[in-house]
Every structure is written in C-alpha cells, then in structure tokens.
N, C-alpha and C positions, 0 to 999 in steps of 0.2 A: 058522776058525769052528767044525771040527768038534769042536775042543777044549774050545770054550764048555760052563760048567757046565750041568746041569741040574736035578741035585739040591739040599735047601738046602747050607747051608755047614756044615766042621765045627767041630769045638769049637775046634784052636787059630788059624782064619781069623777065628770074631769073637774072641778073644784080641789079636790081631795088630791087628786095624782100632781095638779100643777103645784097645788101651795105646798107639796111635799118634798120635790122638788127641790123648791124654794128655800123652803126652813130647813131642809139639811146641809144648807149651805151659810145659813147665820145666826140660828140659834143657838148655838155655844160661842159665839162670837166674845160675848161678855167674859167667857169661860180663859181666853187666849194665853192672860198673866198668870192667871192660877195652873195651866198645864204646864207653861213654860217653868215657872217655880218647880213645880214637882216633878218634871223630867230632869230638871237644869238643865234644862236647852236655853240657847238665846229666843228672841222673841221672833227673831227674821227665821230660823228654822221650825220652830212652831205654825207661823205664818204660811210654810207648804201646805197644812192643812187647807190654807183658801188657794194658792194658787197650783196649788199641786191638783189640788182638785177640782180646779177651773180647767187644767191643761187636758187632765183624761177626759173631762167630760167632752170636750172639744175632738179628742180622738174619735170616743166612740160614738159623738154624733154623727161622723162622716159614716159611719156602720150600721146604725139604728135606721138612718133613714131609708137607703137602699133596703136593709133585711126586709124594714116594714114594707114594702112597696113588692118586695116577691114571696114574703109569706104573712103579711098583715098585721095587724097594729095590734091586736091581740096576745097573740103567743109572747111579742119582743116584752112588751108590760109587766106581766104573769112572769118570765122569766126575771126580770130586773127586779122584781120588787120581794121575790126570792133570797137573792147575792147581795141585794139591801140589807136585807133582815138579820143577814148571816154576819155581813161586813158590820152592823153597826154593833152587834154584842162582839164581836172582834176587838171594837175602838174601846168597849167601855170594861173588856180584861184583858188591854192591852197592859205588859209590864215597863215597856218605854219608850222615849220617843219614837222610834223607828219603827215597831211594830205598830202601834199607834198610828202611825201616817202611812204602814202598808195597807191596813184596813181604812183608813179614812179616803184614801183615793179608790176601794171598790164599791166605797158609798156612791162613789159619782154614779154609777151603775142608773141611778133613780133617776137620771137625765132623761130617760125612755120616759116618763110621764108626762113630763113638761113638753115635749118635742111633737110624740106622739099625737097629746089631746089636741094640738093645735093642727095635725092633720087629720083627725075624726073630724073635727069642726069642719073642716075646709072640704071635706068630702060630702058632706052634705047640706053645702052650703054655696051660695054666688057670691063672691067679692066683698060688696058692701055690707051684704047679710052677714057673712063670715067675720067682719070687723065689729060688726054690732055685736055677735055672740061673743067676739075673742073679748071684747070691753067688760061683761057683764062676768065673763069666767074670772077676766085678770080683777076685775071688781071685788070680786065674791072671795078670791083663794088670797086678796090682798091681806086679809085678817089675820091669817097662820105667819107668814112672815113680820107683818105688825107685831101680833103677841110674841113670835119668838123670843128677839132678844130677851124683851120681858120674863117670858117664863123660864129662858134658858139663866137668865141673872138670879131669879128667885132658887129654882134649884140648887143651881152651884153654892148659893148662900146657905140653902139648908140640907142640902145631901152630898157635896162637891160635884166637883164639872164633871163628873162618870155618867151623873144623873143623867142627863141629856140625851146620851147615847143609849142606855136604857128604854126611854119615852121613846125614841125615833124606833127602837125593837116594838114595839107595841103601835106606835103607828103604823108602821109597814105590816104588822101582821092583819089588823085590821082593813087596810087596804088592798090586801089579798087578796082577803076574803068578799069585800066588797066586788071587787073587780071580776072576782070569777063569778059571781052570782048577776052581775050586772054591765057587766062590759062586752057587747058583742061586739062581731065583724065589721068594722065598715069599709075596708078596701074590697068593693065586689069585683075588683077588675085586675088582680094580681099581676108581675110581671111574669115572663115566662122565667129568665134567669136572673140569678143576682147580678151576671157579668151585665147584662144588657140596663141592670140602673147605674150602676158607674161609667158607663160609655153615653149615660146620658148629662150627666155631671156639665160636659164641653158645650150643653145645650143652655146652660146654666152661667156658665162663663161667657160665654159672649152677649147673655142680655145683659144693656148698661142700664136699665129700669133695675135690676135683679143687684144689681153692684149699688144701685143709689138704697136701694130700699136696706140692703143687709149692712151698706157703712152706716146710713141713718141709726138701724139700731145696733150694732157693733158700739159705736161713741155715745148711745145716748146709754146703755147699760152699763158701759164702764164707767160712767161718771158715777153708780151707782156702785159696781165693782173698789172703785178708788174709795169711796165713803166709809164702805163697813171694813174695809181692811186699814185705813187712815186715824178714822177717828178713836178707836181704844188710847192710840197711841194718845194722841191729842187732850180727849178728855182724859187721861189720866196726868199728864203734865202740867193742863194751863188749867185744869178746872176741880181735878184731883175728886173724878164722882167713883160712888161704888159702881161692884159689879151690874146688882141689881138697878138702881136709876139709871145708868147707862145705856141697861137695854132700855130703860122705858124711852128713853130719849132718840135711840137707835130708832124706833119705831114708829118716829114721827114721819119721816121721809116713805112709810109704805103708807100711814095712812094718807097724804097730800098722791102717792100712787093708786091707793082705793078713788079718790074724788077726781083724779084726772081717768080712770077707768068711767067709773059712772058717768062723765059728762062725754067720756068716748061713745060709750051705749047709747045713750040718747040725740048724739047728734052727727054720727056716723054714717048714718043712712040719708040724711040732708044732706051734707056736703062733703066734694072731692074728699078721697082719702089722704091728699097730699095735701089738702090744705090744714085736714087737722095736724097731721107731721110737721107742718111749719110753723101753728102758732102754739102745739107742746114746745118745738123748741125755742123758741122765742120768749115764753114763759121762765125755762128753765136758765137762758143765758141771761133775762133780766135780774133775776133772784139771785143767781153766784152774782153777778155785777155788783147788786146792792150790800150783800154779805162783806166783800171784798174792799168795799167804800166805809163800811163798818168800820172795819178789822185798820183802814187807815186813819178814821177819827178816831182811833182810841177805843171805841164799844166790844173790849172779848170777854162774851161771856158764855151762858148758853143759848141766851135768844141768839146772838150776833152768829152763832153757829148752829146750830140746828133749827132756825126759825129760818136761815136759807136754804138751809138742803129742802127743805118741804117743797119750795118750790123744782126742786130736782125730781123729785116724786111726783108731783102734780104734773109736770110737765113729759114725763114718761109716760103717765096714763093718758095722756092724750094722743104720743104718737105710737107706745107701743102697738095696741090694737090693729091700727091701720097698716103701718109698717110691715107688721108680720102678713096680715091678710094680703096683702101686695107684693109681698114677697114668693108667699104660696100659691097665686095668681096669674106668676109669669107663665107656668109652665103645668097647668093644673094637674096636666096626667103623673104629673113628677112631686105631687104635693109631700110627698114622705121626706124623699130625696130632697125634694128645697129647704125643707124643714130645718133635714138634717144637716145639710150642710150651711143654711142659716146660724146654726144654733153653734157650729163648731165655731165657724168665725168669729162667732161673737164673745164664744168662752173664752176661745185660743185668745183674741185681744184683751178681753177681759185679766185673766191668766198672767198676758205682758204685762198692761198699765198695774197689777198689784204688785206684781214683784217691783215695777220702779216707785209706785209709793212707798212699800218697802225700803228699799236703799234710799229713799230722797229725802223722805220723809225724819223732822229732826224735829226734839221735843222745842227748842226756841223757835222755829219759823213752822210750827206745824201748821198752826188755821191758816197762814197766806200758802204755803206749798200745797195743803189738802185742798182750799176753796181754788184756787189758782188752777188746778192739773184738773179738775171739775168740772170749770170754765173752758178749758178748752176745749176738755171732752165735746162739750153742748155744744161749741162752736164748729166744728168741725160735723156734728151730724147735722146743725141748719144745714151747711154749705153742699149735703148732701140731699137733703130734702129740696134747697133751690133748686140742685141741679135736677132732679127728678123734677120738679115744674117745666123746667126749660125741655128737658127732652119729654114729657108729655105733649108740649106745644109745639112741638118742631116732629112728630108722628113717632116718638120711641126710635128713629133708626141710630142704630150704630154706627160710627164711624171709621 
C-alpha cells in the first residue's frame, strides 16, 4: 500500500491507458477471417466482436463517468484494467465462438482508461490548455494503434490469432502495475452521491454547444469505426492482401491521426477550438472526395484506398483534441460525467454505423459503399462544427 500513487499521473501513463484502449479494439482486426475459419462462424457474427463491443462500452461509459466523479478516477481504472486482464486470457482459451465474444465484450471493460485520462487532463487543466495536452496524449498513444494491426497480422501469421489476446494479458498487467505506482487522485472535489451525477446528466442535454461538440466527434470517429470494420472485407476481395500487410496498411490512417494530433498540439492554443474542428473536417471530406473521384476514373488499388483514408486520420487529429476539450468544458464540474457520456454516444453510434457496414457492405461495390458511408460520416460532423460556429456567435443560448 505504501507504494500507492499520490500524485496525478504522468504523461507516458495516460499514454499507456489511452492507446490501450485503443488497440484492444483493432489489433486482431487482421485476425477477423482466420477466427471466423476456426469457429465456422460467418464473418458478420465474428464482426460482434467490433460492434458488440462498441455497444458495451458505450453502456458502461454512461457508468464510468458518474462512478469517477463520486469516488474518483482512480479506483474505476485499477478496477477495469483488473476484468481486462481476466477477460482477455478468457478470449485467447476460449473454445468457441460464443464464449469467445462473452469474454471479448468484458474487454470493453478498458474503456475506463480512454474516458478517464481525458478527465485527469481536464481536471487540471483550462480549455485551450486541455486541448493542447489532449493533442500531444492522442499524438503519442497514436503509435500502439498504428503498430497494432501490424503486429496483431505478424502474430496471427506466426503463433495464430490467440496470440494477440495473450500480448493484451501482459499489457494490461503491466499497466497495473504502472498505474498503481503512478496514477494518483485527481478529482479533489468528489460528488456527494452517485444519484446526484445522473440528475446532472439533464444539465448536459440541454446544452446545444454540448450536442454540437459530441455529434462532431460521434461522426468524425465513425468514419474511423466504418474503416477498420470495412476494409478486411475489401482488401480481401478487390486487392486479395495477407493478414500481416493489411495491418501494415490498416495503420496508415493512425499514422495521418498521429500528424493531425501533433499539429493539434502546436496550434491549439493559437486559435479557436472550433476552428481547428472545421478545417480537420474539411481535410477529412476533401480526402474521401478525392478517394471516391479515384474509385470513378478507374484507379482501385491500394493507394486509391488507403492513401484517402490518411486523410480521415489526419483530419481526426485535428478536431479530436479540441472537440473532446469543449465537450468537457461545457460543464467542468461534471467533467467525468461529460466524458462519459461523450464516449457512450459516440461508441453507441459507432457500434450502429459497423453493424450497417456490416450488412451493406458487398465484396463488388466494397471501396464505393466503404469511401461512400465515410464521406458522410465527415459530412455530417462539419455540419456540426458549423453549427457550433453559429451558436458561438449568436452567445451559446438555447433555443
């Protein structure tokens, strides 16, 4: 006990919790055809593994964030990264599919780190500062979801897709450990009851700042959600790559989200946060545009496809940071609560838009349905970022 942290945490522990997060959510991504082969499942019930475990996490954001807010960001962590541990040697001696995706859906469990770090951040931090650090975090923890697919393809080629689940066992324990030696308190202002963060929730629904900032990033993640759930299918049909290139390729679109992170960082603290939110998305609908203009002159290859999602990545790092900061901003005494219920939304949507790539999704119109439902996504978060202009300039009220 005397070990236990006291101070908050440092930079590369939320690092470590966000990109963890992250990669347990696409690193056996490449693995998807080989589980379904060996369960003889089809590919669409395999597939629960991403949206099944988009949905729960989405549950238990609405719970993470209230908990953290009446007994602190600590304890929730420490606990998740526990039922992590447990759940992922679950996935990798599961005997079929069903057990298999019981345990894969209490992986979601590790959502407490992602959700979390971003209100430690916000707790010690103002606005614009908060969007500088969120940039440099999503910057830094961009790498672990980059190399996933990558190393989640080279495993499965050399030890099969169990591997993966194994390596997330030995992540999470490491990150325990780290955690309890280095992750203190930072909610000094607890609530009194849990009932009293949920009756603050209606505080949350009526700001329209609060609705623009969480559809902004609801559609600009799903366009990212649609991609890793899309593309197996795709490059397996029109471009017939292994497991392992796959991921390499998968992890083009985090790195274009590392360099729209970094140019977050540095130029966040210059100008409005909604301005950076308008020209990520702007980036992001020019790049499907061009992809899509490809895909109609004839160009399907791998540049024509993954040489535009980059731009989907790039243009994420530019609004995520701000977005979330502004989101956690509306209501700062509630920054847990906003968090979490940020984060549900945006799984929960996430969660839908894969289950319809899923069903929509067909090996002959794959690149125009995938770049296509992509394009809207982006579309649809500018229209939410203008409107966040508009009601900055007209004083936030409600109507």
């Amino acid at each position: 006990m005397k070990y236990a942290a006291t101070s908050p945490p440092g930079f590369f522990t939320l690092v470590l919790l966000t990109g963890l997060s992250v990669l347990s959510l696409n690193m056996f991504l490449p693995s998807l055809s080989n589980i379904a082969e060996e369960f003889q499942s089809d590919y669409a019930i395999v597939s629960l593994s991403v949206a099944g475990y988009l949905g729960i996490t989405a549950v238990l954001q609405l719970i993470i964030g209230p908990l953290s807010d009446r007994f602190g960001r600590r304890p929730l962590i420490l606990t998740g990264l526990v039922i992590f541990i447990l759940a992922s040697l679950g996935c990798m001696l599961a005997g079929n599919i069903w057990i298999f995706l019981a345990f894969r859906l209490m992986q979601g469990v590790i959502i407490s780190g992602g959700v979390l770090s971003l209100a430690i951040i916000r707790d010690s931090a103002p606005e614009q500062e908060a969007a500088s650090r969120m940039a440099y975090v999503s910057m830094a923890m961009a790498v672990a979801p980059m190399l996933g697919p990558m190393v989640g393809g080279v495993l499965d080629e050399l030890f099969g897709w169990r591997s993966s689940f194994l390596f997330f066992t030995f992540l999470g324990l490491a990150a325990l450990i780290l955690c309890w030696i280095d992750l203190g308190e930072t909610n000094k202002n607890p609530s009194r009851t849990f009932a009293k963060q949920f009756k603050a929730y209606p505080e949350l629904f009526r700001s329209r700042r609060y609705w623009d900032y969480t559809l902004c990033i609801t559609f600009s993640v799903g366009a990212f959600y649609i991609f890793i759930s899309g593309v197996p299918l795709v490059a397996k049909s029109i471009l017939a790559l292994s497991p392992a290139v796959l991921g390499f390729y998968m992890g083009t679109i985090t790195a274009g989200f590392a360099l729209g992170s970094f140019l977050s960082g540095r130029y966040s603290k210059r100008y409005p946060i909604t301005a950076m939110m308008i020209v990520g998305r702007i980036v992001a609908c020019v790049g499907l545009t061009g992809g899509l203009t490809l895909f109609l002159a004839g160009f399907v290859n791998v540049f024509s496809i993954f040489g535009t999602t980059v731009f989907v990545g790039l243009g994420n790092g530019l609004t995520m940071p701000s977005a979330n900061a502004g989101a956690l901003s509306v209501r700062p005494k509630l920054a847990g609560s906003a968090s979490g219920l940020k984060g549900a939304l945006t799984v929960g949507g996430g969660a839908i838009l894969t289950s319809i790539a899923a069903v929509v999704l067909t090996e002959g119109g794959g690149p125009y349905q995938l770049l296509g439902m992509m394009l809207f996504c982006s579309v649809i978060a500018l229209l939410a970022a203008l409107d966040l202009l508009r009601v900055n300039r007209r004083g936030g009220a409600f109507p």
